[in-house]
C-alpha positions in Angstrom: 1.7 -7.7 -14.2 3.4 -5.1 -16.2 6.2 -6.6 -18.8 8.9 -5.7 -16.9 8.2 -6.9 -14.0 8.0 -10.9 -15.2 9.4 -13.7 -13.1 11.3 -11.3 -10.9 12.4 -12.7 -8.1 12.8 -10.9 -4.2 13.9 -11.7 -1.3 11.4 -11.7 1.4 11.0 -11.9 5.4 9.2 -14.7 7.0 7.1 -12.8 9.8 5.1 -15.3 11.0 4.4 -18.7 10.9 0.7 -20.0 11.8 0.1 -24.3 11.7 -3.4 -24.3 10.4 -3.7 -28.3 10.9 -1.0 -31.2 11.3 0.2 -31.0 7.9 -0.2 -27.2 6.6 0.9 -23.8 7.5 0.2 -20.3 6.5 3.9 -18.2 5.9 3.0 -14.4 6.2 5.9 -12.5 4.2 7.4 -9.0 4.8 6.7 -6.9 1.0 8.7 -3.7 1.5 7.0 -0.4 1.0 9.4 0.0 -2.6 8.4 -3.5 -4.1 4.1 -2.9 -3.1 3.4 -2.2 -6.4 5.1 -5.0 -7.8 3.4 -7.2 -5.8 0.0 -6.0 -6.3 -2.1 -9.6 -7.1 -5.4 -10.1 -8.1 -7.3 -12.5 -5.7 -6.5 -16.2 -7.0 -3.0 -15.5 -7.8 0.2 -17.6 -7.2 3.6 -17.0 -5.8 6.8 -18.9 -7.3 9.0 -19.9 -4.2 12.8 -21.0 -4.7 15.5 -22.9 -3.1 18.5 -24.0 -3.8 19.8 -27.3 -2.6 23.3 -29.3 -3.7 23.5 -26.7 -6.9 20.3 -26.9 -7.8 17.3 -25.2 -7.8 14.0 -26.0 -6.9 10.6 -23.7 -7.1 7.2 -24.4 -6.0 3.8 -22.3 -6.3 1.9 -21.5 -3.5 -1.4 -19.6 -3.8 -2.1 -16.4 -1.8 -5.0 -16.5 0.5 -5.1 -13.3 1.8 -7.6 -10.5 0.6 -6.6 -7.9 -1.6 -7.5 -4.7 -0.2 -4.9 -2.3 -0.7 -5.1 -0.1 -3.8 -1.1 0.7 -2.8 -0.2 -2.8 -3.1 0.0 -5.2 -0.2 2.4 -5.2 2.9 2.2 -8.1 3.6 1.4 -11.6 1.6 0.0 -14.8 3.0 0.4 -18.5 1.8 -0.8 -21.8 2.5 1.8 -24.9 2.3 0.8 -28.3 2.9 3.0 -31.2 3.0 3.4 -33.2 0.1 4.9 -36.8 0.4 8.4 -36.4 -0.5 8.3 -32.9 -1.4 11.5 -31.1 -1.0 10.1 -27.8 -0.7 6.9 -28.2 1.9 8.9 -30.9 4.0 11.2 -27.5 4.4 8.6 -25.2 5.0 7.2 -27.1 7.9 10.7 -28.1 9.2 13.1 -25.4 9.1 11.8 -22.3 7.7 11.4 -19.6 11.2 10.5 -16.0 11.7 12.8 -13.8 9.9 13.7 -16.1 7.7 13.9 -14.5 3.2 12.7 -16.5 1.1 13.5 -16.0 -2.4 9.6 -15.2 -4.3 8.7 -14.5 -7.5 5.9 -11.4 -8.3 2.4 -13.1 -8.4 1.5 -14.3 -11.1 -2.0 -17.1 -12.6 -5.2 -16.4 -14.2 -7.2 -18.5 -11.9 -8.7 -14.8 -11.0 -12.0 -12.9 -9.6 -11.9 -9.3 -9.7 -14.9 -8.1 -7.8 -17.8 -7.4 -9.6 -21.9 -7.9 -8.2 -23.1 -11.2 -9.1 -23.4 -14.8 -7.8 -20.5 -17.0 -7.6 -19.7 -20.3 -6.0 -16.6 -22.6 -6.0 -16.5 -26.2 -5.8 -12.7 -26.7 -3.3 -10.8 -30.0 -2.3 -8.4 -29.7 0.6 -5.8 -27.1 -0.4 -7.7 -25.6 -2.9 -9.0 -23.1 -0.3 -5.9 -21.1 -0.4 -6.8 -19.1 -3.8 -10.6 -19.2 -3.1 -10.5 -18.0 0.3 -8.5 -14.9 -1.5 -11.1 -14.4 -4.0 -14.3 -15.0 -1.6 -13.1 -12.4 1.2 -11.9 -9.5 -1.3 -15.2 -10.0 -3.1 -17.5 -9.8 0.0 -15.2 -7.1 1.3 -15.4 -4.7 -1.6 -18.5 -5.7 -3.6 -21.5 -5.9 -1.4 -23.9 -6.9 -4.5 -21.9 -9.9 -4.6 -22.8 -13.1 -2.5 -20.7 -16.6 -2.9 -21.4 -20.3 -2.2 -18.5 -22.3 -1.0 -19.1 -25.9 -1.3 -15.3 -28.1 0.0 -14.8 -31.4 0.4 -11.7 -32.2 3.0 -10.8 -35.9 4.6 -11.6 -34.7 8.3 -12.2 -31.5 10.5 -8.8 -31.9 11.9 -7.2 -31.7 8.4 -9.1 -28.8 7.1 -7.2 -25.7 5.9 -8.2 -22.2 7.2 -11.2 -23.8 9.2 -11.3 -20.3 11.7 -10.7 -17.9 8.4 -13.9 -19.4 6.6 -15.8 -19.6 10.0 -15.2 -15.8 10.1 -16.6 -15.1 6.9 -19.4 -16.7 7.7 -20.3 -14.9 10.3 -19.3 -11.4 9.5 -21.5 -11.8 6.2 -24.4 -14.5 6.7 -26.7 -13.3 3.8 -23.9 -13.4 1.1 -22.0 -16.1 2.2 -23.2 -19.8 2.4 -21.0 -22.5 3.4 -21.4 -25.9 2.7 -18.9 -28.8 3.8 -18.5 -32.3 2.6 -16.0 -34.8 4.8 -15.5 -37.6 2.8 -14.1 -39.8 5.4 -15.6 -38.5 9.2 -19.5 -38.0 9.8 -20.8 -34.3 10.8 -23.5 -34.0 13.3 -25.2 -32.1 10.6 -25.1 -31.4 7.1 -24.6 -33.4 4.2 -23.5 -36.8 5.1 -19.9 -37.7 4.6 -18.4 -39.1 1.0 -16.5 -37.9 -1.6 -17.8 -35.2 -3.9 -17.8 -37.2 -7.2 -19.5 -36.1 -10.5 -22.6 -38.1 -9.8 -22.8 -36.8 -6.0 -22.7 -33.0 -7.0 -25.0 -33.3 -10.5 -27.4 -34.2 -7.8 -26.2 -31.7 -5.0 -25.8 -28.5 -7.0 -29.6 -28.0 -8.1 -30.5 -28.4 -4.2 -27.7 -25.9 -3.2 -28.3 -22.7 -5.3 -29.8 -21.9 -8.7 -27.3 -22.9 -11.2 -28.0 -21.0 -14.1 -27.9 -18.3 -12.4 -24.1 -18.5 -11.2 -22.1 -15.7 -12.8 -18.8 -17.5 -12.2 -17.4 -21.0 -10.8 -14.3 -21.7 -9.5 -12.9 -25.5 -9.5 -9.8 -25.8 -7.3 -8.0 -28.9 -6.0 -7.1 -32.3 -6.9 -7.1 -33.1 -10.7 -9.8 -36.0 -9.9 -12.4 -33.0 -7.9 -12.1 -30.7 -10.6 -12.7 -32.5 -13.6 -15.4 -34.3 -12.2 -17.5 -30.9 -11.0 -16.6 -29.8 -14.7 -18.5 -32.3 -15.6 -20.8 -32.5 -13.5 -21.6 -28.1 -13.9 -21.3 -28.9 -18.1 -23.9 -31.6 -17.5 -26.6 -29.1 -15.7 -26.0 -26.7 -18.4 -23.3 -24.4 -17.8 -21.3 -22.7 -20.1 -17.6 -22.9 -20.4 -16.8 -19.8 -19.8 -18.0 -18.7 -17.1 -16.3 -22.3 -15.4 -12.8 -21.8 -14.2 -9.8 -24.3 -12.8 -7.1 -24.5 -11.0 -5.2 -28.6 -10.2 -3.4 -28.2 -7.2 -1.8 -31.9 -7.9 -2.1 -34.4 -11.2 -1.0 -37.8 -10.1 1.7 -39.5 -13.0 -0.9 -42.0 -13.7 -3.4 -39.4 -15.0 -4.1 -39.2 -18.5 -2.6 -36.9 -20.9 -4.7 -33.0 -20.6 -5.8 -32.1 -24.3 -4.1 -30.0 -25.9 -6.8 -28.3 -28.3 -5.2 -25.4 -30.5 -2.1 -23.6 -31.0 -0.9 -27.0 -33.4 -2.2 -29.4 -31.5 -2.8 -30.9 -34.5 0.7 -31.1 -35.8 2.9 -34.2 -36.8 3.9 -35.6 -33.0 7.3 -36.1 -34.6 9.8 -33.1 -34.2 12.2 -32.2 -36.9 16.0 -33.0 -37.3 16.7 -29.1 -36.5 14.4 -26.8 -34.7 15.1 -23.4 -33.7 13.1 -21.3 -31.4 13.0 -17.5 -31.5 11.7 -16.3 -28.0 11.1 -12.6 -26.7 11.2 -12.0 -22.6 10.7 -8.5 -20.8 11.9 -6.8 -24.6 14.5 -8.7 -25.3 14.7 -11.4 -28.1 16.9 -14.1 -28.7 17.5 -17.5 -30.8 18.8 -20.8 -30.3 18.9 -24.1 -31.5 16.3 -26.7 -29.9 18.6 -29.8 -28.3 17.4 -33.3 -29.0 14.2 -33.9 -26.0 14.2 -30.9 -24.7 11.1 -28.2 -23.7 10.9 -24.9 -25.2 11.4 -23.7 -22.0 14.3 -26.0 -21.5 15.9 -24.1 -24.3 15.4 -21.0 -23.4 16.4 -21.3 -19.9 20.2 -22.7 -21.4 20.3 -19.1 -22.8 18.2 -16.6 -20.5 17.8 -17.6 -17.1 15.0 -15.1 -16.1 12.5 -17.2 -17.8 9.6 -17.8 -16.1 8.4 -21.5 -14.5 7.6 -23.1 -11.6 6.1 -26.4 -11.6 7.3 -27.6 -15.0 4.2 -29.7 -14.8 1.9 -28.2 -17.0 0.3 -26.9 -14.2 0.7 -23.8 -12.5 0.8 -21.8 -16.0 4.0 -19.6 -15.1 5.7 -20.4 -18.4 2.9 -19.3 -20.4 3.5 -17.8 -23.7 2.0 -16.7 -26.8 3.0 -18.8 -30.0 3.6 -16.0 -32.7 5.1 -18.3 -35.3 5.8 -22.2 -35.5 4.1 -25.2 -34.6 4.6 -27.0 -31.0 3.2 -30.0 -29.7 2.2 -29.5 -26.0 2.6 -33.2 -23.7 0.1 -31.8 -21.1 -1.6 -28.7 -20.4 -3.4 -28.2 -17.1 -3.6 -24.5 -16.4 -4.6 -23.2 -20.0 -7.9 -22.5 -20.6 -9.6 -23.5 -24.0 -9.5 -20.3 -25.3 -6.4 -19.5 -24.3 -5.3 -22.5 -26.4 -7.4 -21.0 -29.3 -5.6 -17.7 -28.8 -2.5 -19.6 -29.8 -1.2 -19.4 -26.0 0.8 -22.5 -25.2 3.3 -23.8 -21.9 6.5 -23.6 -22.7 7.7 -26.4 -20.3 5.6 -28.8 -22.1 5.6 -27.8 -26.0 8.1 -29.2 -27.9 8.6 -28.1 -31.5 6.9 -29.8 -35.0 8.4 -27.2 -37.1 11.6 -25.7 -38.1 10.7 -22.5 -36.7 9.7 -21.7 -33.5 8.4 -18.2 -31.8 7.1 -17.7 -28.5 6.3 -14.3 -26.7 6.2 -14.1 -22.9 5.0 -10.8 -22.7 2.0 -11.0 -24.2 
C-alpha cells in the first residue's frame, strides 16, 4: 500500500451476510469502482473495522478470505467474524449488522502474505485462522498452477468449522495440488487422523508422514497463540528455517507470557526517562510532541494526529507498525513482527514505550 493511502478509512456497504457455523459469519462488502485500487490486497491481508459506541471508538481486524484475482482491484471484499466472548465488535456483527448496512474499513493492510509463485507450501490453521489462508491457498492454486499446497487445521467439531463448503471446493476443483488434512480435537471422524489437539509433540510426528518437509518453500502458522508457537516449534525442530516459517495469532490470552522483543533496543534500560519526546512522520507529514507519563508511542501520536494507524493495540495485528529511525523504545509485546523485521529496526508503536530522550518513528516506510 502506497504512502498515501495509510490507515484510510471508507465507508462500505454490507451486501451480504452468509452464517458459516453457529458462531461465525462471512460479511461480503461493496468496494466502489473509484476506491478498487486502494483496496487492492495481497492474499493474507487484514481489514481494520470501526465503530463508535458512547464516544468512543472501537476497531477490530478481520482477515480477508477471498481470492485475489483482479489485477483492477477487487469489487468486492469478504471477511470472516467469529464471536468472541465479550467482544463488542463480533457480538455486533452477528446481531445487528444487515444488508446494506456501511461499515466504516480501513485499506488492507498485514504482512502475513503469499504472492503466488510455483513451489510447495502448507499451513498449519486453528479455527479462525482459515480466513487469511483460505485467501492465500485459492489465489495461489488459481493463478500459479506449479504451485500445490497442504492444509493441515485443527477445529473443535465439524459443526464449528469455518468455510467447511469453500475448502471442500478447492479440493475438488484441484485434487493433485491441493491436500487437505483435518484434525478435530474434540469429535471422532469416520476417517482420518484420530481426534486431539495438534500439540508440538503430535505434529513433530505428523508432519514427516504428511509431506516432505524440507522441501516446503513456505509455511504459514495461523490461529491461537498456543497452535502457532507450538508448530514453530515443532517445524524448527525437523529442521526448518526461519524464514521461510510465517505467523499470524488470531488471539493471545492475558495470561500468556511476554512475546520477545529481539532488536530495535530491546536491550535498552526498561526504565523511561523523566522527559521523552517523540518525533513521528505519517503519509509526509512530521510532527513532535512530548511523551505523557505511561503512555504508548502510539498513544502519543494519536493525541496529536488522529489518522494514525492501529487496530488491535495488542501487539498483534501489526497495523501500527513503524520504522524506528532514531531513539531507543522498549516494546511490552510484540506478536505480529517478524525477527527480522525487529532487526530492521521495525517496532509497534502501540506497545514501545520510550528509553531515550529522543524518539523517531516513520510509518511510511
Amino acid at each position: 500500500m502506497a504512502a498515501g493511502t495509510r490507515a484510510r478509512f471508507h465507508s462500505l456497504r454490507v451486501t451480504a451476510l452468509d452464517r458459516l457455523t453457529d458462531d461465525s459469519i462471512a460479511l461480503t462488502l461493496e468496494v466502489p469502482a473509484d476506491l478498487r485500487e486502494e483496496y487492492r490486497y495481497t492474499p493474507g491481508q487484514h481489514l481494520a473495522v470501526r465503530r463508535t459506541v458512547d464516544g468512543g471508538e472501537i476497531r477490530r481486524t478481520y482477515s480477508v478470505c477471498s481470492p485475489a484475482l483482479a489485477p483492477e482491484g477487487p469489487s468486492t471484499l469478504r471477511v470472516g467474524v467469529r464471536v468472541v466472548e465479550g467482544g463488542e465488535f463480533s457480538t455486533y456483527a452477528h446481531k445487528e449488522i444487515a444488508v446494506g448496512d456501511e461499515l466504516e474499513v480501513m485499506t488492507p493492510a498485514g504482512r502475513f502474505t503469499l504472492e503466488p509463485r510455483p513451489g510447495r507450501y502448507a499451513a498449519v490453521v486453528g479455527g479462525s485462522g482459515i480466513t487469511p489462508v483460505l485467501s492465500i491457498v485459492s489465489t495461489l492454486l488459481a493463478r500459479e498452477p506449479d504451485a500445490s499446497f497442504c492444509l493441515i487445521r485443527s477445529d473443535r467439531t465439524t459443526a464449528s468449522t469455518m468455510f467447511l463448503e469453500e475448502v471442500a471446493d478447492l479440493k475438488d476443483r484441484y485434487p493433485d495440488r491441493f491436500q487437505l488434512v483435518t484434525v478435530l480435537s474434540r469429535e471422532e471422524q469416520q476417517a482420518g487422523l484420530p481426534s486431539g489437539r495438534l500439540d508440538e509433540g503430535r505434529l513433530t510426528a505428523l508432519l514427516p508422514e504428511l509431506l516432505p518437509v524440507a522441501e516446503i518453500s513456505g509455511w504459514f502458522l495461523c490461529g491461537p497463540f498456543g497452535l502457532v508457537q507450538g508448530a514453530e516449534r515443532a517445524l524448527r525442530a525437523l529442521g526448518v528455517r526461519r524464514a521461510v516459517i510465517h505467523e499470524e495469532i488470531f488471539h493471545v490470552d492475558d495470561g500468556v507470557a511476554q512475546a520477545p522483543t529481539a532488536g530495535a533496543g530491546a536491550a535498552a534500560a526498561a526504565s523511561a526517562p523523566a522527559h521523552s519526546t517523540v518525533t513521528a512522520t505519517l503519509d509526509g507529514r512530521s510532527g513532535s510532541w512530548p511523551v505523557q507519563d505511561g503512555e504508548s508511542l502510539l498513544e502519543t501520536v494519536l493525541r496529536n494526529r488522529s489518522d494514525a494507524p492501529y487496530a488491535c493495540k495488542g501487539g498483534v495485528c501489526g497495523t501500527c507498525r513503524a520504522f524506528l529511525v532514531d531513539g531507543e523504545v522498549r516494546m511490552d509485546r510484540n506478536f505480529a513482527l517478524e525477527p527480522e523485521e525487529t532487526d530492521a529496526g521495525y517496532v509497534l508503536a502501540c506497545q514501545s514505550h520510550p528509553t531515550t530522550e529522543r524518539v523517531e518513528l516513520d510509518f511510511d516506510r
